[in-house]
Backbone bond lengths (Angstrom), bond angles and torsions (degrees), N, CA, C in turn:
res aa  C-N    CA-C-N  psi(-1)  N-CA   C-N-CA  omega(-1)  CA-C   N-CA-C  phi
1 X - - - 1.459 - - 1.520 108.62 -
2 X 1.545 118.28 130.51 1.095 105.71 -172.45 1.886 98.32 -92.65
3 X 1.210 120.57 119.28 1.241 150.48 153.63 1.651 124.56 5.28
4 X 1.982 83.12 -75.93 1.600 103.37 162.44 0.819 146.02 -54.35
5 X 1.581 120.25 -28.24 1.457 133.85 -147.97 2.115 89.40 -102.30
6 X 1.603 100.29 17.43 1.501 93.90 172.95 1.060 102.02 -121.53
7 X 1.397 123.24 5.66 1.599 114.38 174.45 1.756 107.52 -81.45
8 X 1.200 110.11 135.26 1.595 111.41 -171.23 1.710 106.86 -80.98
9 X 1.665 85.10 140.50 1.262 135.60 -177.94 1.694 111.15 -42.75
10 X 1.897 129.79 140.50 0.853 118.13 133.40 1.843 144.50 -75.86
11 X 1.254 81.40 6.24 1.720 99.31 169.60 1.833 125.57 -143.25
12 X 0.946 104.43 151.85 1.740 114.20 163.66 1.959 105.36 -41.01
13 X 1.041 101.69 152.02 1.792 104.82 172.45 1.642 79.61 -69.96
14 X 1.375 91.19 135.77 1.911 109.64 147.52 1.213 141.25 -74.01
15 X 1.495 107.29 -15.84 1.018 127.09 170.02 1.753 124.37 -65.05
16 X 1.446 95.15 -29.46 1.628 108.58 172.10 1.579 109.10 -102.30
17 X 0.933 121.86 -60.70 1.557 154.88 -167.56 1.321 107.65 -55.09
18 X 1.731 119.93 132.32 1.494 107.08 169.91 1.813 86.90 -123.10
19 X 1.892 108.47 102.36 1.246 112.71 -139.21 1.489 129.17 8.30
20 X 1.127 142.16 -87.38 1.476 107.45 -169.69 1.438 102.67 -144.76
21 X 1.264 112.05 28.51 1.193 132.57 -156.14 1.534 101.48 -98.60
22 X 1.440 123.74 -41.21 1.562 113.63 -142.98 2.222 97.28 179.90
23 X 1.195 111.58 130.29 1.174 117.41 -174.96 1.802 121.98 -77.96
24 X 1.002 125.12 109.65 1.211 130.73 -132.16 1.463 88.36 -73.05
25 X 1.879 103.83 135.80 2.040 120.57 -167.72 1.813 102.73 -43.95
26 X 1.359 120.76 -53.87 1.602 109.44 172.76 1.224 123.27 -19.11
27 X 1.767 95.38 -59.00 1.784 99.69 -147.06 1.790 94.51 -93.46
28 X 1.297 116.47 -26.14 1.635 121.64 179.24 2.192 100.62 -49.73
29 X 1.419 76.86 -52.98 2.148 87.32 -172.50 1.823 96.88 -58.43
30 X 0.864 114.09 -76.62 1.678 111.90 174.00 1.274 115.23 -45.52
31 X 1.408 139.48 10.53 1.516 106.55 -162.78 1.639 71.85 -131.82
32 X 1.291 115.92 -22.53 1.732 111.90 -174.04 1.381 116.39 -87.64
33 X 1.918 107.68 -29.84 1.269 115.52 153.94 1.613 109.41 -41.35
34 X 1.284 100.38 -88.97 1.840 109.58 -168.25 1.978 96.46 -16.88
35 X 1.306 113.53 -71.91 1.028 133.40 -157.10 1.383 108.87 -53.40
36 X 1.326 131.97 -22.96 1.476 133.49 158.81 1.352 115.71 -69.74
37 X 1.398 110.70 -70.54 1.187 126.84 178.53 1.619 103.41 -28.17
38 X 1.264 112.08 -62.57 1.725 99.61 -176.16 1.599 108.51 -78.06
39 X 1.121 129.80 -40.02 1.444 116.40 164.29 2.020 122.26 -40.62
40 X 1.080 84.84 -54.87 2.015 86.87 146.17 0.982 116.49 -38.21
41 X 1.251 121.24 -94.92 1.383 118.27 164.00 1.712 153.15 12.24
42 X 1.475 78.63 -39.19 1.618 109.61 -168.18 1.448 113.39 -75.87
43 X 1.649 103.73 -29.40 1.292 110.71 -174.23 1.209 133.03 44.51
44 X 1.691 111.31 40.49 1.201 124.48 156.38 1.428 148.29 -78.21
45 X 1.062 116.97 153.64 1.906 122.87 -173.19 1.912 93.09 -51.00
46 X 1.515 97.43 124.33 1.672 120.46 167.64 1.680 106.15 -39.31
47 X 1.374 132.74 -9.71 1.413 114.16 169.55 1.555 107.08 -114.25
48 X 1.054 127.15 2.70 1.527 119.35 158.95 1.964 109.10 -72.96
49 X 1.162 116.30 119.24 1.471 128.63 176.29 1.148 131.31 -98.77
50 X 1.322 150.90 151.82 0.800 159.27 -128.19 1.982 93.91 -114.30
51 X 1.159 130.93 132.14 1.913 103.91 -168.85 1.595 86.41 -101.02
52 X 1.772 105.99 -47.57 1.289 111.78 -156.06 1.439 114.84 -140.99
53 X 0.924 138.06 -177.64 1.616 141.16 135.63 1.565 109.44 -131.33
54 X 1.062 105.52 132.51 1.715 115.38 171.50 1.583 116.31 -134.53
55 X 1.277 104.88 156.79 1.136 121.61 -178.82 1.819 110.42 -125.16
56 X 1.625 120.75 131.72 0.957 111.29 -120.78 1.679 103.01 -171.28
57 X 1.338 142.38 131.98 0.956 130.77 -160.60 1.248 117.90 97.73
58 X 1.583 131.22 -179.32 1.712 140.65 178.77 1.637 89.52 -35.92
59 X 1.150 101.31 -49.53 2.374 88.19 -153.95 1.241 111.32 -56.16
60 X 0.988 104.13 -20.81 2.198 135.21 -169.01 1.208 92.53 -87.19
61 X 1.297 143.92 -11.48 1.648 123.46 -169.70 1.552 85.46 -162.15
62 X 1.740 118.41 -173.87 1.054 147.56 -151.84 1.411 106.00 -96.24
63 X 0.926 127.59 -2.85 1.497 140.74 174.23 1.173 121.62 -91.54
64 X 1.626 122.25 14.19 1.588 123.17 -176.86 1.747 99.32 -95.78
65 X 1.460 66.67 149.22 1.948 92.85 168.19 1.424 131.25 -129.15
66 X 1.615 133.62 -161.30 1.179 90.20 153.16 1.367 119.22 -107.11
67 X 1.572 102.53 41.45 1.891 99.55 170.90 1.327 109.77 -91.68
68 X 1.386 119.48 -10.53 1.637 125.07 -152.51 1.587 95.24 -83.25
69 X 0.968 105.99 142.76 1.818 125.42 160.19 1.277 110.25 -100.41
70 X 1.180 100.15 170.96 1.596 128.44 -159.68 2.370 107.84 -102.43
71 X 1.233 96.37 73.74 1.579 91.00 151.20 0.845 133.61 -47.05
72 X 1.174 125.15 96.97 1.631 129.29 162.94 1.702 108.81 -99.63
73 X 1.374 122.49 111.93 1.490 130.72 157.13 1.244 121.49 -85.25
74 X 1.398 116.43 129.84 1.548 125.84 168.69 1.395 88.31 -105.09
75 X 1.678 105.68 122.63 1.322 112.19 162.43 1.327 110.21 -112.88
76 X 1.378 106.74 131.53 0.954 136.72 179.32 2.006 136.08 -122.03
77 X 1.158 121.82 122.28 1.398 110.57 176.51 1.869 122.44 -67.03
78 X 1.528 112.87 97.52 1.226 100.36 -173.71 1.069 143.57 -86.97
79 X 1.786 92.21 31.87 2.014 110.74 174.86 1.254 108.30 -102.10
80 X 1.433 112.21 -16.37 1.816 116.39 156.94 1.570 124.86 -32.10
81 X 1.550 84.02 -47.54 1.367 110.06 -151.69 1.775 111.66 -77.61
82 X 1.728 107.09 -56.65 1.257 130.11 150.48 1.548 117.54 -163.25
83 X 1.429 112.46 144.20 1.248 122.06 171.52 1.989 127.56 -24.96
84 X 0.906 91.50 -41.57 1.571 126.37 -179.49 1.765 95.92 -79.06
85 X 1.512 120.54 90.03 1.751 105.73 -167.40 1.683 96.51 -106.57
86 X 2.120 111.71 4.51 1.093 98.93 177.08 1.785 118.04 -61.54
87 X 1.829 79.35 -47.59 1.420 110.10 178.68 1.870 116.40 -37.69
88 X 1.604 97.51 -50.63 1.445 105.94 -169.59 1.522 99.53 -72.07
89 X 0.917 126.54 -34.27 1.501 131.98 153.15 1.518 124.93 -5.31
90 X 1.382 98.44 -81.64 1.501 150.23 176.00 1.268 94.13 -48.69
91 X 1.426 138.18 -80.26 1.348 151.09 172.48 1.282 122.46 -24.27
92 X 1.300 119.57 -62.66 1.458 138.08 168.68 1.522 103.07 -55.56
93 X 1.134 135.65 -47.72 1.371 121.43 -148.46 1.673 76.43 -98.39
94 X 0.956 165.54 -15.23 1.076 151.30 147.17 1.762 126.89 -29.95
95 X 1.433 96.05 -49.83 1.470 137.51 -143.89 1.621 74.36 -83.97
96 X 1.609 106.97 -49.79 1.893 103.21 -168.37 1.268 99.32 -77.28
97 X 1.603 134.19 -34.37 1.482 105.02 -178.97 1.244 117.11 -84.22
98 X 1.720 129.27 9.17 1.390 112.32 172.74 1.983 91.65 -102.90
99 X 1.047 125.21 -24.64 1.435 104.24 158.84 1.228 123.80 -50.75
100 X 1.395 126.20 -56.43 1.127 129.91 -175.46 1.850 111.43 -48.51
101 X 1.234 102.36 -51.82 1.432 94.42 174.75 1.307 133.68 -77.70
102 X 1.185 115.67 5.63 1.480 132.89 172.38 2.108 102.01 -94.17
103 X 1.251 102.25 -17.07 1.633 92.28 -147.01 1.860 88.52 -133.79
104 X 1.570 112.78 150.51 1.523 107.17 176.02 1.480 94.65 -145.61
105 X 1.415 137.41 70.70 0.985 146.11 -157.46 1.897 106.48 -93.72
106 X 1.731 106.19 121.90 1.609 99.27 -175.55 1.670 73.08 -119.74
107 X 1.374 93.95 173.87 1.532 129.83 170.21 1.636 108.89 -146.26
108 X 0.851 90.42 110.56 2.064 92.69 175.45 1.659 104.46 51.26
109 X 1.459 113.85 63.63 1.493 109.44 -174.29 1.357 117.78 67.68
110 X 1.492 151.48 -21.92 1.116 139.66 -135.15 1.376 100.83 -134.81
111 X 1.017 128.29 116.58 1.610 130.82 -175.04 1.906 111.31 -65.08
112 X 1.257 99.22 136.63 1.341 96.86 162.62 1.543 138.58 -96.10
113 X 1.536 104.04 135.80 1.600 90.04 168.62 1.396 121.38 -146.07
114 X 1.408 97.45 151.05 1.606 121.13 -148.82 1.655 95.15 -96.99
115 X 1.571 108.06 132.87 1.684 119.03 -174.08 1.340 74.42 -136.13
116 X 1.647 97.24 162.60 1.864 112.87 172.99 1.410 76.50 -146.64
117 X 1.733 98.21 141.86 1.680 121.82 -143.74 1.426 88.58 -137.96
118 X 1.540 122.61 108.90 1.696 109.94 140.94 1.110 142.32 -25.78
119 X 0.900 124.52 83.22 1.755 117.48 168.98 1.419 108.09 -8.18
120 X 1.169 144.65 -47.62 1.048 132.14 -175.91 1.545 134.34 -110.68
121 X 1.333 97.13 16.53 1.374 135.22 -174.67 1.881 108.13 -81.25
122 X 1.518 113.31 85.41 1.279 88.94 -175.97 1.169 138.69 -79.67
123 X 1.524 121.61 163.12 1.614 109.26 -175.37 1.225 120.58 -127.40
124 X 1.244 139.51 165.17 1.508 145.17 -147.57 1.480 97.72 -150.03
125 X 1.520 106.83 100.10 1.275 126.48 175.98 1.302 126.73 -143.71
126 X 1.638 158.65 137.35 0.919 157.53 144.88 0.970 107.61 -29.24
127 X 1.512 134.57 -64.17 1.317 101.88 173.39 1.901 110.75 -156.14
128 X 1.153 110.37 162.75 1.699 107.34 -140.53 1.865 78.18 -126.04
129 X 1.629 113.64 111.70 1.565 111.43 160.34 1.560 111.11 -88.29
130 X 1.367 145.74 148.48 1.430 137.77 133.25 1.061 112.63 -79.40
131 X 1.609 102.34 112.61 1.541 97.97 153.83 1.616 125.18 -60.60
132 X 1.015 116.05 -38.98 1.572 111.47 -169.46 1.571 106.61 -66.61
133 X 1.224 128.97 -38.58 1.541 130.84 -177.52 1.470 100.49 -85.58
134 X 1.498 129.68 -10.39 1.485 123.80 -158.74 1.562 139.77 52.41
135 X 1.476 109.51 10.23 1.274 134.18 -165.68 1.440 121.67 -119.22
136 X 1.019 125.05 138.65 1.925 128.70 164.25 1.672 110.79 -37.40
137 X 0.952 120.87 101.71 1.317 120.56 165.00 2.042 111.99 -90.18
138 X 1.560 100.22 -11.67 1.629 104.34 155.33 1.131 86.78 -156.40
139 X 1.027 99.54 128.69 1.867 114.35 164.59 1.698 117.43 -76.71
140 X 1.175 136.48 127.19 0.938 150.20 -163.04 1.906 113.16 -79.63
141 X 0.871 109.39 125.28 1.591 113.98 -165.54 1.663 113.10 -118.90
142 X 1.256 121.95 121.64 1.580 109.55 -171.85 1.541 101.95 -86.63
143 X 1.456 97.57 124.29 1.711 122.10 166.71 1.099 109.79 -39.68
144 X 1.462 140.00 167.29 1.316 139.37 161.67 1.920 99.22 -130.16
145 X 1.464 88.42 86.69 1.828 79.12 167.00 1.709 86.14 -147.59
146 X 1.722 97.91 -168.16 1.502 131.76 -143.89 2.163 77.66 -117.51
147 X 0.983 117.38 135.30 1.289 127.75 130.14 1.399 128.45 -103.39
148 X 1.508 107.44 118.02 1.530 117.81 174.78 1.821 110.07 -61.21
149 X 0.855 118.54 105.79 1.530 116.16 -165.62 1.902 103.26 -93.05
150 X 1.255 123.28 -28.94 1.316 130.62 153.38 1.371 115.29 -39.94
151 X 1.350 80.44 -85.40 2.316 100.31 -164.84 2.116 86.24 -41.28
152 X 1.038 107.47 -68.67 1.889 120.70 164.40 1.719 101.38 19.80
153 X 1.807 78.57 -91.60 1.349 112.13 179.04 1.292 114.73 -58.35
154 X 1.237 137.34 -27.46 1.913 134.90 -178.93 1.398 83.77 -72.17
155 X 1.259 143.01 -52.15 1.524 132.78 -149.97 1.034 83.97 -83.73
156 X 1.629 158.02 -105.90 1.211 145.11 -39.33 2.111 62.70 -133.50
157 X 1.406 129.88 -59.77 1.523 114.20 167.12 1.662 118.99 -36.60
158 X 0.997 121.66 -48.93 1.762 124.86 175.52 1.204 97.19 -49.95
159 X 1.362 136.57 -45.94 1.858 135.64 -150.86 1.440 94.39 -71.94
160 X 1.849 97.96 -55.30 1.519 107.91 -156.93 1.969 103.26 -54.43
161 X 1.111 93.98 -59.76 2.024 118.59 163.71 1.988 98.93 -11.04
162 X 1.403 96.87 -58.83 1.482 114.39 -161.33 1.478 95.25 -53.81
163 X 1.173 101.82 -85.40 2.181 149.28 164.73 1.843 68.48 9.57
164 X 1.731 102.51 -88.90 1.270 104.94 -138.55 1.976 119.19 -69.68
165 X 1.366 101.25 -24.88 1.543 107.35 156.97 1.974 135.18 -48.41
166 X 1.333 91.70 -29.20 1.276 134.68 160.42 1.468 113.51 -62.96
167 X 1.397 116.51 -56.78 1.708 117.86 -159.90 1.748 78.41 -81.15
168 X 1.452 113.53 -68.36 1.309 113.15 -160.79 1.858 127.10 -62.95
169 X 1.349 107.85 7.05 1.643 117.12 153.67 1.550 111.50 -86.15
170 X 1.733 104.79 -43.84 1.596 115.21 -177.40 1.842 90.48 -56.54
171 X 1.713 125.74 -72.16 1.634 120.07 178.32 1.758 122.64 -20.17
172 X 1.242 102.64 -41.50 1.233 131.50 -178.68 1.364 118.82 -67.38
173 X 1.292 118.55 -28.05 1.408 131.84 -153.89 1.151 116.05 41.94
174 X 1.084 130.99 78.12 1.558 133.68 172.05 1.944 92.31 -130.24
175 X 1.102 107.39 57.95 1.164 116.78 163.95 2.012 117.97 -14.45
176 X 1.073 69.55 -104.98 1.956 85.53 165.23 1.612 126.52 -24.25
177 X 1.763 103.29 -34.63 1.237 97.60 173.02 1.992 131.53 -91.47
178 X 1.358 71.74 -17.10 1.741 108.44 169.87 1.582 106.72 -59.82
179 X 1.545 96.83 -62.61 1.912 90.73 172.58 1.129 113.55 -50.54
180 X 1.371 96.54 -42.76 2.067 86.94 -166.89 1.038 123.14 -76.54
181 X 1.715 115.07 -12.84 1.868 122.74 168.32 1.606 108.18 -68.69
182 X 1.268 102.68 -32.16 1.438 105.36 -149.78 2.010 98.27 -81.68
């Protein structure tokens, strides 16, 4: 993993971005496509609506790399849908892992992935695009801090360390001990 490429950015990716102004016409048409297409999908009652689409996460702010993927939120009100919004919950994230496995969608290298967002569900992001209005609904602001790129790297080696002690009890079949590493 290259290290650096997580220290944040003096600019938006260019690849999306027509500087920081506006989401470049390519990736806006594809990212609103995707975003129907699975709202289709959904096969919901004609008065549940569509509120928003956003884009959202590292690509959305100064923190992208090229490990970061592409958030796309369908927000949605999920008392439209049914009373029960654990349920509607439940449903959707279903709905995304049988999309997901039907579908392997990149944009400029970076895989996309599709969340469906409560309307009233808040979120904590650097910075929040609408696709449907085409505009900043949070404008993205560059942080001013230090990444320890060492200490970084000691952890993110310890994880991997973990990961593979883990795979190689699971190789092993020692089931039981695998859960309990993992």
């Amino acid at each position: 993993i290259d290290l650096q490429s997580l220290v944040p950015k003096d600019r938006l990716q260019k690849a999306f971005w027509n500087n920081k102004k506006s989401l470049r016409n390519p990736v806006h048409k594809k990212l609103l496509e995707i975003a129907n297409d699975f709202f289709d999908s959904l096969n919901l009652p004609p008065n549940v609506k569509l509120k928003d689409i956003t884009l959202t996460g590292s690509i959305a702010s100064f923190n992208w790399s090229k490990y970061s993927d592409i958030d796309l939120h369908l927000i949605i009100d999920f008392s439209e849908v049914d009373e029960n919004e654990d349920l509607v919950k439940e449903y959707f994230g279903g709905k995304i892992f049988a999309w997901n496995m039907k579908h392997n969608i990149h944009i400029n290298n970076h895989e996309v992935e599709i969340y469906v967002q409560n309307e009233n569900e808040p979120h904590m992001s650097a910075g929040v695009y609408s696709i449907l209005n085409n505009e900043w609904r949070q404008e993205p602001a560059k942080a001013e801090y230090e990444v320890d790129l060492e200490t970084t790297k000691k952890k993110v080696d310890k994880l991997i360390d973990q990961v593979e002690r883990v795979y190689d009890l699971f190789e092993s079949r020692e089931y039981p001990k695998a859960m309990g590493a993992a």
